[in-house]
DOVOLUM-586946 format. One record per residue (C-alpha): residue in three letters; chain; x, y, z; residue number from 1. Coordinates in nm, 3 decimals. Layout:
BEGIN
ALA | A | X | Y | Z | NUM
...
This chain:
BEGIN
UNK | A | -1.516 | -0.335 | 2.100 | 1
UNK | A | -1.340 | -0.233 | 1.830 | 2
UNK | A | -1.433 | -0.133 | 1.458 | 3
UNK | A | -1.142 | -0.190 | 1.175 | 4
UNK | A | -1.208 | -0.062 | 0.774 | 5
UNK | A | -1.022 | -0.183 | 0.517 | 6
UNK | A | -0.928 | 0.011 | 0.231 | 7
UNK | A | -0.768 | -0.025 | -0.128 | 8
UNK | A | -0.410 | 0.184 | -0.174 | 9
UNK | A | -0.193 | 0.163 | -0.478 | 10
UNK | A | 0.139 | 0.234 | -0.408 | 11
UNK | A | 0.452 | 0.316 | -0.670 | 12
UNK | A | 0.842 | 0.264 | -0.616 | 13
UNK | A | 1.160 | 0.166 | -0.686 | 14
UNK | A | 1.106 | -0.170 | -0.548 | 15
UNK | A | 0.816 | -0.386 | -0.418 | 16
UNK | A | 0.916 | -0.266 | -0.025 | 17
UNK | A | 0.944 | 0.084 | -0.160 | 18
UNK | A | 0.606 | 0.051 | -0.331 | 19
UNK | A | 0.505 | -0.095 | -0.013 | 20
UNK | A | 0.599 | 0.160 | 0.196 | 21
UNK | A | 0.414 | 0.491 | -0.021 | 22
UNK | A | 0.090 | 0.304 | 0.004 | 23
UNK | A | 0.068 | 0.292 | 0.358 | 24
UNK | A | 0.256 | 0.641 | 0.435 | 25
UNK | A | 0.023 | 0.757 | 0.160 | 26
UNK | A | -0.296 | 0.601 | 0.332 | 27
UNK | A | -0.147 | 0.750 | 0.661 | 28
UNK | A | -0.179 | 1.114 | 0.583 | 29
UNK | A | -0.560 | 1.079 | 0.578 | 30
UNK | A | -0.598 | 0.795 | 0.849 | 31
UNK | A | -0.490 | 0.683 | 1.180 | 32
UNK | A | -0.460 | 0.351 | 1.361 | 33
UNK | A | -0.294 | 0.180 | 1.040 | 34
UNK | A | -0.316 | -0.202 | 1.158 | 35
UNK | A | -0.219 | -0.410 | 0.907 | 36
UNK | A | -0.125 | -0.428 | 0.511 | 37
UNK | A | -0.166 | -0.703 | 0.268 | 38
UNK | A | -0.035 | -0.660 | -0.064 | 39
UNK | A | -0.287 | -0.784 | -0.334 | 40
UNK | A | -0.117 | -0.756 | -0.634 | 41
UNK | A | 0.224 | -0.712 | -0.798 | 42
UNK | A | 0.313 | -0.534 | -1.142 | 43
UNK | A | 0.640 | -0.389 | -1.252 | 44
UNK | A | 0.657 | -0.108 | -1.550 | 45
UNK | A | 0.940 | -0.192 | -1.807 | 46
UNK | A | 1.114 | 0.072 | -1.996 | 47
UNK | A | 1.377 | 0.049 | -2.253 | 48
UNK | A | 1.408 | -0.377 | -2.193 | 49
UNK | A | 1.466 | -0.305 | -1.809 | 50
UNK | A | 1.217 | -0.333 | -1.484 | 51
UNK | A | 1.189 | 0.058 | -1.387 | 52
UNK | A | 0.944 | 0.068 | -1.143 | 53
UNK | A | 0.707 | -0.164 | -0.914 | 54
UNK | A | 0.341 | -0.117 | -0.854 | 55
UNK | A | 0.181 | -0.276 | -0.569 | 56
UNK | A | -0.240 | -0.276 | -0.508 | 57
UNK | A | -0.230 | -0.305 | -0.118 | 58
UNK | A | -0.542 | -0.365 | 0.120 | 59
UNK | A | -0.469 | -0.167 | 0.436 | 60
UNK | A | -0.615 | -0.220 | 0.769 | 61
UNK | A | -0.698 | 0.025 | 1.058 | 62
UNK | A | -0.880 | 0.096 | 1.337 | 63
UNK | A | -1.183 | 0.334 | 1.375 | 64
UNK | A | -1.332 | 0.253 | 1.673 | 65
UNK | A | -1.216 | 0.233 | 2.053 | 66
């Protein structure tokens, strides 16, 4: 059987796929076995009238147990 922890990742880019893709290669330099990600919660950061950046809160699944 197999045991899978989910955990909470914020993740920052230049768009939501980009944001998307820090939080899990972010959450994969301290864990292994990265299953699945579902992305909680979008915000974007204006600056100077224009969207600059996208901030996603991600819930990331993996796998601890064999």
């Amino acid at each position: 059987m197999s045991v899978a922890k989910v955990i909470e990742v914020m993740g920052e880019g230049s768009s939501i796929e980009n944001a998307v893709d820090h939080a899990v290669s972010g959450a994969g330099e301290s864990v292994r076995n990265i299953q699945n990600v579902w992305v909680q919660d979008i915000k974007a950061v204006v600056e100077n009238g224009k969207v600059a950046k996208y901030r996603v809160n991600t819930k990331i699944t993996f796998v601890v147990g064999g």
